[in-house]
N, C-alpha and C positions, 0 to 999 in steps of 0.2 A: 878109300874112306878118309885118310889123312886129307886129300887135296880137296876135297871137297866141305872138309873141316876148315880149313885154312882157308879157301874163296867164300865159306859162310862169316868168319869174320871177318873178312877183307868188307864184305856186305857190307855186315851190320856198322861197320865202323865209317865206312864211306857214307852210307846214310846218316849218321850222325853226323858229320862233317856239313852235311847238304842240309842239315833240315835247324841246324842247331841255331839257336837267335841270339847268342851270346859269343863272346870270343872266349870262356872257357871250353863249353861243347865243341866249338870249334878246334880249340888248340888238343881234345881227345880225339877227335874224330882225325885228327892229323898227323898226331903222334900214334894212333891205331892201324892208318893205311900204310903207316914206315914199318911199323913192325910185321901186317901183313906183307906184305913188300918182303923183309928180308927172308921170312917164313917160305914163301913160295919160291922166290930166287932159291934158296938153299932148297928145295926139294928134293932133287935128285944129289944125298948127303955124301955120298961116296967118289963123286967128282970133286977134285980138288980146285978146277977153274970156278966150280958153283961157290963155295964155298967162299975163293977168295971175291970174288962178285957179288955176293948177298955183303959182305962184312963192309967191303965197298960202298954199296947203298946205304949202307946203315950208319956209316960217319959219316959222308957228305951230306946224307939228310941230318944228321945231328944240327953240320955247321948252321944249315936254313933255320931249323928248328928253334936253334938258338935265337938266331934274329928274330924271327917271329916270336918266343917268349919276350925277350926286350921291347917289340913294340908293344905287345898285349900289358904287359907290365908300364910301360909309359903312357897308355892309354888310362891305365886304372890311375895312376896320377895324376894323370891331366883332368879327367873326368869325374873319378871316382864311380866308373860302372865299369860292367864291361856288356852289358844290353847294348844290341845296336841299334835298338829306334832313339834310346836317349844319345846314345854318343852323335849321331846322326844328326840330332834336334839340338846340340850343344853345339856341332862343330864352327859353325858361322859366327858365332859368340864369340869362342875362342881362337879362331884364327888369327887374330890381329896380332900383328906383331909383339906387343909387348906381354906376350906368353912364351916363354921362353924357358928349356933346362939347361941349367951347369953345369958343364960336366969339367972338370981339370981344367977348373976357371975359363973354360968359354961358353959363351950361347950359342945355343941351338934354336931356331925355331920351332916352337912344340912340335905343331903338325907335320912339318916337313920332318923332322928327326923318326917320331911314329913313322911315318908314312915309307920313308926308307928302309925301316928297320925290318917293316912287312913284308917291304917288296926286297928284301933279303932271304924272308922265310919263301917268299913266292919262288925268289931264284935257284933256292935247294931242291924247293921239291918240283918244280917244273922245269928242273935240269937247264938252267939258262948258262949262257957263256961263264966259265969260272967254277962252278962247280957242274958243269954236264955232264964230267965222265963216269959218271956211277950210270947212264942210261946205256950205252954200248953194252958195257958189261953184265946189264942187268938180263940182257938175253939168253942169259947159261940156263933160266927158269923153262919149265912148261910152255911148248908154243901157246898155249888159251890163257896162259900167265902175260905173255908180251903181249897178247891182243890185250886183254881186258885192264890190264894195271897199267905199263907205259903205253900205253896206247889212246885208250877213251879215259880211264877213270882218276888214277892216280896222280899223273903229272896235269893233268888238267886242276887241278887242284888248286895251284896257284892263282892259274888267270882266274878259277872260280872264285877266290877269295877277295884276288882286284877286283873284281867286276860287283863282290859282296858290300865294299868299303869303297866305291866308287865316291858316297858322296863326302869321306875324308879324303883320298887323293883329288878330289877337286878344287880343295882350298890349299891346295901347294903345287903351283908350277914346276917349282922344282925337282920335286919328285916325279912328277909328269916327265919332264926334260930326260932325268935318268933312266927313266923304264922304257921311255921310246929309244934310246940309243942302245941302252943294254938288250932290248928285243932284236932292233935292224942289225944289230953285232953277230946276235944270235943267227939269226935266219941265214944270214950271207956264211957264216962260220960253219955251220953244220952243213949247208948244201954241199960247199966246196968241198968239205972234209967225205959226204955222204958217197961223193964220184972217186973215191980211190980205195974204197973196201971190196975186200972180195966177200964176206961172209954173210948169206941171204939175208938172213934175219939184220945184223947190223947195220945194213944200207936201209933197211926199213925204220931202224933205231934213229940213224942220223935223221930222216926223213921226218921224222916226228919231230926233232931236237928243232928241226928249222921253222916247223909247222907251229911249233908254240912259240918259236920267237915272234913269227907272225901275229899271233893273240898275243904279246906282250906289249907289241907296239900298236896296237890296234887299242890297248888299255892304253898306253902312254899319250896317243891323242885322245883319248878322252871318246872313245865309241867302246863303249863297253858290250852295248847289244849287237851291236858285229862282230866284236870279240867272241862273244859266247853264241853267234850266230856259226860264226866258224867251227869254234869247237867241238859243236856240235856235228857239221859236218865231217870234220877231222873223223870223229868217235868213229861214224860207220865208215868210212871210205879207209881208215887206217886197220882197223878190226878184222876191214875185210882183207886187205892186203896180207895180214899177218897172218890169217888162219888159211889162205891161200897158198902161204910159203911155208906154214907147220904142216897143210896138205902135199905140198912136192916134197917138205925132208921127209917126208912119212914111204911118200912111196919110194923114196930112192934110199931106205933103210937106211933113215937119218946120217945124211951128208948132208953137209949146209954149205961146203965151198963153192959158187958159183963155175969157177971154173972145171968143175968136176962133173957137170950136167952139160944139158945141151941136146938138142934133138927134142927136146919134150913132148911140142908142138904135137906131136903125133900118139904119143901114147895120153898125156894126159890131157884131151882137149878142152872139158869141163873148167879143171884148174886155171887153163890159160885164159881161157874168158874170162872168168870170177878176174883174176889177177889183170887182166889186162882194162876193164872195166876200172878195177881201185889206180890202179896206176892211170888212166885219161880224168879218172877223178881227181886223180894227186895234182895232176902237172893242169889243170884250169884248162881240160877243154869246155870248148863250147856246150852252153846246153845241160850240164852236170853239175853235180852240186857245188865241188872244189869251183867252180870257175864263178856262180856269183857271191859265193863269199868272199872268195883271196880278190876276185874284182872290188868289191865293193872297199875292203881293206885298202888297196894301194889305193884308188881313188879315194876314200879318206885323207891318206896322207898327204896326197899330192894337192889335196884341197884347202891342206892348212895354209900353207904358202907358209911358213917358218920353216930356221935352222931344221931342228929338228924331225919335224913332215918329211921336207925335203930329201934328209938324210935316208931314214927310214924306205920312203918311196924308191930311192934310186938301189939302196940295198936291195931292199925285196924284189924288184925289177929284175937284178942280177940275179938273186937267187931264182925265182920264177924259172932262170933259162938252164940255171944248173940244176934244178928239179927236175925239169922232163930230160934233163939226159941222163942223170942218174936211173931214173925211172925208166929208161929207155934201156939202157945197157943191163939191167936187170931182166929187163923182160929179153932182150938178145940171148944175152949168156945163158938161160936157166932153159931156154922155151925154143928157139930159132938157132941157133948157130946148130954147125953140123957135132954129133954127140961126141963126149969127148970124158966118158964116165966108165965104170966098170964094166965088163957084162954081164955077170951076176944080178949086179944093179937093176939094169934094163931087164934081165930078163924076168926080173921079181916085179918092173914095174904096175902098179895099178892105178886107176883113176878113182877117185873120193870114193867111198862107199856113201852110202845115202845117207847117216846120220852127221856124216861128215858134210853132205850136200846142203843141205838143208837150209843151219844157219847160213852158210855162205850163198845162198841165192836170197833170204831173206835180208841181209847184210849189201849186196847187191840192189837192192831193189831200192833200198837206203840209200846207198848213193847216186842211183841216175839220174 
């Protein structure tokens, strides 16, 4: 009952966040999924790693939150609304240069200062380089907690909100400039980091952390409906991954060290499908969904023919090769190598039960 209280406001607040045409509604419905967030992380109260994990989430989302009030606040000064059809219908007005804040006597350009301040709040909560490590940790929660909050809803949050105020980061280069570097940062950062974890759920965690760098520079050239093309298919292809891997901790009576499994292949062969599907989704094979959106991405970037494109392009590139080995070595370790786990374990192993099945082939079906 609790957790199903707790994913009803995760809901209700995450729709508010989506539906809200204001940057007030906006700034509850954002400060609602952080509090959802650290609720469901602390779930299980009696673990002390939970505990320090939700507390985690709940100050690095602070720092974002922070930025993001400062731009929402600088918006209602510059503007005087905070409706996004009038800001939207003002900003080409006010772009020019000689709008500018003071801050300890120097100028800022309006827009560009807004704009950065946002893509501050974006950085909290879509866990980008700098403040990402509240995302690893946020794994102590509920496996249908990773799937559904760092996974599809929560940290997508950010890029939803760039892709929301698309057409004020378009009247500042500059801020363009930073979000595409702070993204291609991200993506290379998190894959590299994602191939030296042992713990199932955490290589899934990095996996994401890189996935949104991708949608961050995918906003920072200025393709928003790719960005949220991806995103989209991140949602299913990652949901599925994670409820695939709360299905093997499940049956190997929650062990999540990769090195501690092995053989799977045989007992759970359901799982390995489902997993092995999200994972040719993750790493852009041919034919599936991962492959024409993270395609269509790097060929964006590479299309700009700028610094920054450029940059972006060659990072993602690299990352792309360190995704499917991470991706690879999980599906080794967990499913194929020879077993290397309890026997208790094994002997208790079982394959999804059906309510278990279900969404994950519906989820499945999502990313082919």
């Amino acid at each position: 009952p609790r957790f199903m209280c707790y994913l009803s406001i995760f809901t209700f607040f995450m729709l508010m966040l989506v539906t809200g045409d204001n940057f007030i509604q906006l700034f509850l419905g954002w400060e609602g999924v952080g509090l959802a967030s650290y609720l469901l992380i602390n779930f299980w109260f009696a673990r002390l790693q939970a505990n320090k994990a939700a507390i985690k989430a709940m100050l690095v989302n602070r720092v974002g939150d922070f930025g993001l009030a400062l731009g929402i606040i600088g918006c209602f000064t510059l503007f005087q609304t905070v409706d996004f059809c009038t800001i939207f219908a003002c900003a080409s007005v006010l772009s020019e240069p000689n709008h500018y804040f003071i801050v300890c006597n120097m100028r800022f350009h309006a827009i560009t200062a807004i704009c950065i301040l946002l893509f501050i709040g974006a950085i909290g909560k879509s866990a980008q380089i700098g403040l990402h490590t509240w995302l690893p940790d946020a794994m102590e929660g509920p496996t249908p907690v990773s799937a559904l909050i760092h996974a599809a809803t929560m940290v997508t949050a950010g890029v939803f909100m760039m892709a929301r105020c698309s057409s004020l980061f378009e009247y500042s280069p500059e801020a363009l400039i930073v979000i595409t570097f702070v993204g291609a940062m991200t993506s290379f950062f998190a894959a590299t980091t994602g191939i030296l974890q042992n713990d199932l759920k955490r290589v899934v965690a990095y996996s994401t952390c890189s996935q949104l760098g991708y949608m961050i520079f995918a906003c920072g050239i200025s393709n928003y409906s790719v960005s949220v093309f991806h995103l989209m298919n991140h949602a299913f292809f990652k949901a599925l991954l994670f409820l695939s891997a709360g299905s093997v901790i499940h049956a190997m009576s929650d062990e999540q060290d990769m090195r501690r499994m092995g053989g799977l292949v045989i007992l759970l062969p359901f799982t390995y499908a489902m997993m092995l599907i999200g994972s040719l989704s993750l790493i852009g094979f041919p034919f599936l969904t991962g492959f024409y959106s993270k395609d269509a991405v790097l060929e964006l970037a590479y299309a700009k023919y700028t610094i920054s494109g450029n940059f972006a392009f060659w990072l993602g590139s690299v990352s792309v090769f360190f995704t499917s080995y991470y991706s690879f070595r999980l599906l080794f370790l967990t499913f194929l190598t020879p077993t290397n786990s309890f026997k208790q374990n094994i002997l208790r192993c079982h394959d999804a039960p059906i309510c278990m099945a279900i969404p994950l082939i519906l989820l499945a079906f999502g990313s082919l």
